[in-house]
ZAGUFI-667020 format. One record per residue (C-alpha): x, y, z. Coordinates in steps of 0.2 Angstrom, whole numbers, padded with zeros to 4 digits, always signed. Each point is the difference from the previous one (the first is absolute). Example, Ala and Ser with C-alpha at 12.3 -4.5 7.8 and 13.67 -1.06 7.14 Angstrom:
BEGIN
+0062-0022+0039 +0006+0017-0003 
//
This chain:
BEGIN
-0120-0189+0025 -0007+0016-0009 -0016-0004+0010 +0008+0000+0016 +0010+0016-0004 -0018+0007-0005 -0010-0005+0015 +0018+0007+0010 -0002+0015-0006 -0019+0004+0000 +0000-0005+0018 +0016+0014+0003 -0010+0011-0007 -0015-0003+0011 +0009+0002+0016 +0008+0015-0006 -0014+0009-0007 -0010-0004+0016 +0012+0009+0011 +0003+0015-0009 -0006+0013+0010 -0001+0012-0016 -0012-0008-0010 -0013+0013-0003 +0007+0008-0021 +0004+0018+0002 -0010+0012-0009 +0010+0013+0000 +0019+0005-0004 +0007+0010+0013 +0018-0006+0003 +0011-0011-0010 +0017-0006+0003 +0012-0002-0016 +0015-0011+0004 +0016+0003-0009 +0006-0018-0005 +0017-0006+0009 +0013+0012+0006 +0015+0002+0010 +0010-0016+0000 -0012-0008-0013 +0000+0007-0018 -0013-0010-0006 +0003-0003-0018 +0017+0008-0007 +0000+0005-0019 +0015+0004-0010 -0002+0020+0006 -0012+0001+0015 -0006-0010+0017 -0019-0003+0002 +0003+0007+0017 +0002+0018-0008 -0012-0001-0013 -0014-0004+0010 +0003+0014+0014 +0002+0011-0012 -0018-0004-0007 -0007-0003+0018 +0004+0018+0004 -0005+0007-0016 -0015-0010+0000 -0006+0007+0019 +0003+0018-0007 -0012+0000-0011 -0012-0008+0010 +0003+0014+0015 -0002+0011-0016 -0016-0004-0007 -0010-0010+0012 +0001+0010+0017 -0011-0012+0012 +0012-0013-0005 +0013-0004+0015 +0015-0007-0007 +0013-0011+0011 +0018-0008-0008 +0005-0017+0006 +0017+0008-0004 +0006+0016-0005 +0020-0001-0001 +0012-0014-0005 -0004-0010+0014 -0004-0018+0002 -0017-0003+0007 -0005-0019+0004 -0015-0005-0010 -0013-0005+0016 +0004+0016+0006 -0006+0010-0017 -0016-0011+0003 +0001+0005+0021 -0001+0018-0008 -0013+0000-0010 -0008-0009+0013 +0001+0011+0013 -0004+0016-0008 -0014-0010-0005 +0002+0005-0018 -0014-0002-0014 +0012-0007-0012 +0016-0005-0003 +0012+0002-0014 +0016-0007-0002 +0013+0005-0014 +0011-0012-0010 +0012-0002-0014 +0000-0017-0011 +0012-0011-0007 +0004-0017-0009 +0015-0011-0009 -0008+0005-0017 +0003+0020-0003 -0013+0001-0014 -0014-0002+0013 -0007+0017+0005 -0017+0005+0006 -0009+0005+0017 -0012-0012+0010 -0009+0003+0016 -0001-0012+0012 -0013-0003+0014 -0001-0016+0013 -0005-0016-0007 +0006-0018-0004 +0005-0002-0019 +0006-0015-0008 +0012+0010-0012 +0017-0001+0005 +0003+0016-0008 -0010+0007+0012 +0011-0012+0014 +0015+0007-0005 -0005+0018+0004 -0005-0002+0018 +0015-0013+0002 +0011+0014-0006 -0011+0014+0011 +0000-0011+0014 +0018-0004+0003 +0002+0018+0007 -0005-0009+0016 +0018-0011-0001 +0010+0016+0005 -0011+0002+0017 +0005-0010+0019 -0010-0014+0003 -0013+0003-0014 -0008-0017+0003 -0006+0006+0015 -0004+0018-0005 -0012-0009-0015 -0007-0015+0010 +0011-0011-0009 -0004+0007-0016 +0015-0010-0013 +0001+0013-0015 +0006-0016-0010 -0014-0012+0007 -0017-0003-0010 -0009-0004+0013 +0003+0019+0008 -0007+0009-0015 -0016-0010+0001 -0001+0005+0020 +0001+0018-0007 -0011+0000-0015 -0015+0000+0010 +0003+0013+0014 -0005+0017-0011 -0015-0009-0007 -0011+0011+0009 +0007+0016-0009 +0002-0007-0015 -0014+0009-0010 +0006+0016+0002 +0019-0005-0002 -0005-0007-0018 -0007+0016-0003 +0015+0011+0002 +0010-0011-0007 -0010+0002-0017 -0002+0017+0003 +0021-0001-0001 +0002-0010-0015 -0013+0008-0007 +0010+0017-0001 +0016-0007-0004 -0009-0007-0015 -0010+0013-0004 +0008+0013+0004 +0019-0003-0001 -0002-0012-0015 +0010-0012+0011 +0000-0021-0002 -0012-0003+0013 +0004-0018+0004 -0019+0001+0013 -0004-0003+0016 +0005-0015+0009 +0000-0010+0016 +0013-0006+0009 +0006-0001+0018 +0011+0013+0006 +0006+0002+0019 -0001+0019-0001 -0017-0001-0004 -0004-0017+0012 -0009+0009+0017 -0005+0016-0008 -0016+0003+0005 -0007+0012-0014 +0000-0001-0019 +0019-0004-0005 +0008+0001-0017 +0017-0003-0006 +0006+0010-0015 +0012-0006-0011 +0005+0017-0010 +0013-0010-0015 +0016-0011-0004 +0016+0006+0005 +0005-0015-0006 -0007+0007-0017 +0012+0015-0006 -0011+0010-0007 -0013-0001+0015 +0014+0004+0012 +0004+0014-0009 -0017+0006+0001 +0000-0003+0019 +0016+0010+0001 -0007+0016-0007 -0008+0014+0009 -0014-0002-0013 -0002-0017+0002 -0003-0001+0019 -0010+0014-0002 -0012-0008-0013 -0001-0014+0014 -0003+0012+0013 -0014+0008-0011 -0009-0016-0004 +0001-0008+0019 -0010+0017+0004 -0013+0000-0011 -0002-0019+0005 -0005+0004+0015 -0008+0016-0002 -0012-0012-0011 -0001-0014+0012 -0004+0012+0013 -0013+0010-0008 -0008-0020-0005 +0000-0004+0018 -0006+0016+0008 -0014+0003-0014 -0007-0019+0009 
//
């Protein structure tokens, strides 16, 4: 059966990969998107004192500041901006269209056990750990709360095996350079903020799915772990999240363009 699944998806990723009308890497860093996680009628993860769907606007705009700031020739576009729900094909249609040279999306973590903490970056890619699972499982069931999301996602099952393995493959192409941000992101949070960097990871995650440039999902802490969600909750806090997402990307851009 695993050998079947394997062929399965190699042969998904093929077909996807071969009419991908994007395939040439980019070499330079001249607009991103960042995506605030959830919104509006979807909070995303609730802790004891805060919504995700807060926390992670509030880092996605302070996080675009500074980039307008500090690095001029870099065009920044939100997928949101308010506390408005925004379907997740549509933050994918949005990078898409502005034909961005990366994408960032902005998340808040959580789990049954409240001692877990720790950030970890995710790019696309088929993992085995069901830890992993879980995440774009919980990511993914944004796509419940939209009309006739089988259609709008090719019958894409958020609960089916089978669709993560269909999207695995489809940003293989930009892969490469999606790694690099997202080590040049847990990177700083290690480094930098002498945050638990839990690494980068791969898993299959709709809002990433039909992007077509490097795409990193950022999972900035716990709330499920108190003293993490008071962290996120501070002004401080965000802006130390803020502050290292920057300098992620002023260092993944200054790799890329120095090529």
């Amino acid at each position: 059966m695993k050998t079947i699944l394997y062929i399965f998806a190699i042969s998904v990723g093929l077909f996807f990969t071969s009419y991908n009308t994007l395939n040439k890497m980019p070499n330079k860093v001249k607009k991103i998107v960042i995506d605030a996680g959830h919104g509006g009628k979807d909070p995303g993860c609730i802790g004891k004192n805060s919504k995700e769907k807060d926390l992670t606007l509030a880092i996605a705009l302070e996080f675009g500041a500074l980039v307008n700031t500090y690095l001029k020739d870099v065009e920044v576009i939100y997928t949101r901006k308010t506390n408005e729900f925004v379907a997740l094909n549509e933050r994918a249609r949005i990078a898409n269209k502005e034909q961005a040279d990366l994408f960032i999306s902005i998340h808040c973590n959580a789990t049954e056990f409240a001692e877990t903490e720790g950030t970890e970056t995710y790019v696309m890619g088929l993992n085995s750990q069901n830890e992993n699972l879980s995440v774009a499982i919980r990511e993914n069931s944004a796509i419940l709360q939209e009309n006739n999301y089988k259609t709008q996602y090719d019958g894409i099952d958020p609960n089916s095996a089978v669709s993560y393995i269909i999207m695995a493959n489809y940003q293989q192409t930009f892969q490469t350079n999606s790694l690099k941000m997202a080590n040049q992101i847990e990177t700083q949070f290690k480094h930098k903020l002498q945050r638990n960097s839990r690494g980068v990871k791969q898993s299959s995650f709709i809002v990433l799915w039909k992007t077509s440039m490097p795409s990193v999902l950022v999972e900035t802490g716990f709330l499920s772990n108190p003293k993490e969600e008071q962290f996120l909750k501070t002004d401080l806090g965000k802006t130390q999240i803020a502050a290292s997402l920057y300098r992620a990307l002023r260092d993944y851009k200054s790799s890329i363009e120095e090529k």
